[in-house]
N, C-alpha and C positions, 0 to 999 in steps of 0.2 A: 549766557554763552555756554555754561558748562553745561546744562541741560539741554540744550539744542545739541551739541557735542553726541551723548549720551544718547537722545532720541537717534539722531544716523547713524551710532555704532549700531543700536538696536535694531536697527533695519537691515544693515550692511549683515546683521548676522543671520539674518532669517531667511529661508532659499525660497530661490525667484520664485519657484514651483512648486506646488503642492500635492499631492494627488493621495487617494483615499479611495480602499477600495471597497467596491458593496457586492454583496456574493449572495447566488440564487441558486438551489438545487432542483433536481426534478421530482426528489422526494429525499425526508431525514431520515425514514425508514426501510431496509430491508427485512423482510419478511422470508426464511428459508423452510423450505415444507419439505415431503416429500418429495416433488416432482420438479422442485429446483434444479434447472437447468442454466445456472446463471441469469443476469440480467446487465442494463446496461443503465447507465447512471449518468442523467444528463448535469452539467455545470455549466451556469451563466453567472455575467456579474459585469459590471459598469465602472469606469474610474471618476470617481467625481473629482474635481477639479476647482482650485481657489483662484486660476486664471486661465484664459484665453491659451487653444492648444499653438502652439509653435508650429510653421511649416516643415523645420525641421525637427520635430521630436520624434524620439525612436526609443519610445519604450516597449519593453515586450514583459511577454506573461509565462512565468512557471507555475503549475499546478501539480502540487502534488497531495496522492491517495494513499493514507498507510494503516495497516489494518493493526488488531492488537500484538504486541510484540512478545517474545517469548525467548529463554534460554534454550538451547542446541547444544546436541554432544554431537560433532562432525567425527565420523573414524573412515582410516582409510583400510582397505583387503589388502593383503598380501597373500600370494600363492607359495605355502608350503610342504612339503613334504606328499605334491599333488591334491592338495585342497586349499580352501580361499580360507583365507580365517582373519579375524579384525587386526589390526598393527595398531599405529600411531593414532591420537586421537587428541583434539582438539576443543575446549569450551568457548560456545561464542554465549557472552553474557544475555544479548539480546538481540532480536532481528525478528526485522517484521512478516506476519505470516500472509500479509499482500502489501505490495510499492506499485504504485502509478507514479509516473512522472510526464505529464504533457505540457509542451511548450508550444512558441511562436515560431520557433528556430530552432538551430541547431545549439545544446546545451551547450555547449563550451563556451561558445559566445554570446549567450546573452548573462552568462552567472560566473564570475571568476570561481577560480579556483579558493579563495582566498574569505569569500560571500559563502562557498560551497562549504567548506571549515566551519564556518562559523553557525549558517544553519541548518547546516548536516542534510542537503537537500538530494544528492544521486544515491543510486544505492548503494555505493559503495559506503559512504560514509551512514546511512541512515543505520550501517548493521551493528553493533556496538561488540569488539572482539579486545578486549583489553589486554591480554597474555596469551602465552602458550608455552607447553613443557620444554623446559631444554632441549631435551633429546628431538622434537620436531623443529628441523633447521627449514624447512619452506611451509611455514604455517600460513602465509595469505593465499597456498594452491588452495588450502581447505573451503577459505570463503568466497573464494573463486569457484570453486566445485559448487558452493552452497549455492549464488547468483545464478553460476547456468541450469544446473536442474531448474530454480523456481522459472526462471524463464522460458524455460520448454515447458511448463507448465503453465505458464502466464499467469503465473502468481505476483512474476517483478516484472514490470512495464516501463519500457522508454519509447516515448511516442515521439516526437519529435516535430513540428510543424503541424498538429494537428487542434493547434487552438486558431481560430479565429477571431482577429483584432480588428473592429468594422471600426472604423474612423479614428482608431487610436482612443476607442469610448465603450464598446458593447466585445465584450470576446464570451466567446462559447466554447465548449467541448462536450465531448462523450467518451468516458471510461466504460469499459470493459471490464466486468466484473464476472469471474470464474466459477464455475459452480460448486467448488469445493472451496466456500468462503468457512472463515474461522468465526465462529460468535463474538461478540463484544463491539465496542465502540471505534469507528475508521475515525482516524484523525484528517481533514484535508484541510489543505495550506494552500494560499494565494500567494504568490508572490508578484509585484511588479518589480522592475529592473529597467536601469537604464544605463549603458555604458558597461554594464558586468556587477553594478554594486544595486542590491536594494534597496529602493524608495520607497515602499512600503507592503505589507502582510496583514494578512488577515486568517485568521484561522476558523472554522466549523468542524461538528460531529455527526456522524452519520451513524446508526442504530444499526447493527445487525444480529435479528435474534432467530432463533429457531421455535416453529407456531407447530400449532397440530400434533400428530401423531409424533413428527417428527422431535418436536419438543420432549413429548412424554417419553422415548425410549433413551433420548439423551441424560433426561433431568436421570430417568433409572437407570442408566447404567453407571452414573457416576453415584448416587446416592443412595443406591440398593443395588449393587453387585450381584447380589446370589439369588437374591429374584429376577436379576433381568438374566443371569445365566441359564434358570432353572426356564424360565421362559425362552426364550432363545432354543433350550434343549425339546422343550416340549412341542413348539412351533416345525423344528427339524423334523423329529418323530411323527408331527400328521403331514408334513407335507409330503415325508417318502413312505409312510403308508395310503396317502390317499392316490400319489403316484402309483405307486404298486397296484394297489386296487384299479386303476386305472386300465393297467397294461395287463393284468387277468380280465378284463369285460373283453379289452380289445382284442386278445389273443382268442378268447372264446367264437369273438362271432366269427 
């Protein structure tokens, strides 16, 4: 009796519902050259399932894209004495140098607030600002200032209704990826949701390296400075004497 007991707790505690997500890209690799113009970065994935879907199930999909993260000195101008010169200034620990966020819906409601905490999923929370100086009394204008610039630049993305959820089984999307991407590893996160709270995550990596030419003047600039200056200087010098030469044939004929 006591083990039949024990087996229905065991049951009664386990959810009706199961679901498990399986994630598919268009590629794990970005490749940045010269002539990188950005690209576009497709994402599919399927919800596998331990039973039979509901007529009334409403789960929906957050995706999100976040590139390598990095420390920031945020400072603000102030105009003195007839010129701008830097004032207040603020450290954000960390924040990422690209954020996608696409969803089924509108974010508020398919991810509480609460879900939102906990896996730090809008930008607001992905950006990690722990302190600020005394003396700056409205230090979240700064990170507020940080979100809108990347946004005019579509470096932080909130998509909103642009995953597609075909049967409650097959969702897709396509991110927008900027052409001033930052090297290293994008971290992207599945999330399913249902009610506001997560039912389940799945996470992948996505490569972004810099190939070619473009490669070789990056690896030299960071790891031989005064060759890649002395280069850089010598590159200038033929290009505006070959100009010049150029504008003495022209002026001749």
């Amino acid at each position: 009796m006591l083990f039949r007991a024990l087996i229905l707790l065991l049951a009664l505690s386990l959810p009706a519902k199961a679901e498990v997500v399986v994630l598919g890209m268009s590629s794990n690799t970005i490749s940045i050259t010269t002539n990188f113009d950005g690209s576009e970065l497709l994402i599919f994935g399927a919800v596998k399932r331990e039973a039979p879907i509901d007529d009334d199930d409403n789960l929906e999909v957050v995706i999100a894209v976040e590139g390598p993260k990095e420390p920031l000195v945020l400072r603000r101008k102030e105009k003195k004495y007839g010129i701008w010169v830097n004032a207040d200034a603020v450290e954000v620990d960390l924040a990422p140098s690209f954020y996608s966020i696409s969803t089924t819906g509108p974010f508020e409601d398919i991810l509480s607030s609460v879900e939102d905490l906990r896996y730090k999923v809008s930008i607001p929370r992905a950006i990690r600002s722990v302190g600020a100086p005394m003396t700056v009394m409205d230090s979240q204008s700064f990170t507020d200032a940080l979100i809108r610039i990347r946004e005019n630049s579509d470096l932080y993305q909130l998509n909103e209704g642009t995953v597609s959820f075909d049967e409650q089984t097959l969702f897709r999307t396509s991110v927008s990826l900027p052409a001033d991407l930052t090297e290293g590893n994008y971290k992207t996160r599945i999330f399913l949701t249902r009610g506001g709270n997560v039912v389940s995550q799945l996470e992948a990596t996505l490569d972004v390296r810099k190939v070619g030419l473009e490669k070789f003047l990056f690896d030299l600039s960071r790891n031989q400075p005064l060759v890649y200056g002395i280069l850089s200087l010598a590159i200038a010098i033929i290009a505006g004497w070959g100009a010049s030469a150029i504008f003495s044939l022209l002026r001749r004929q």
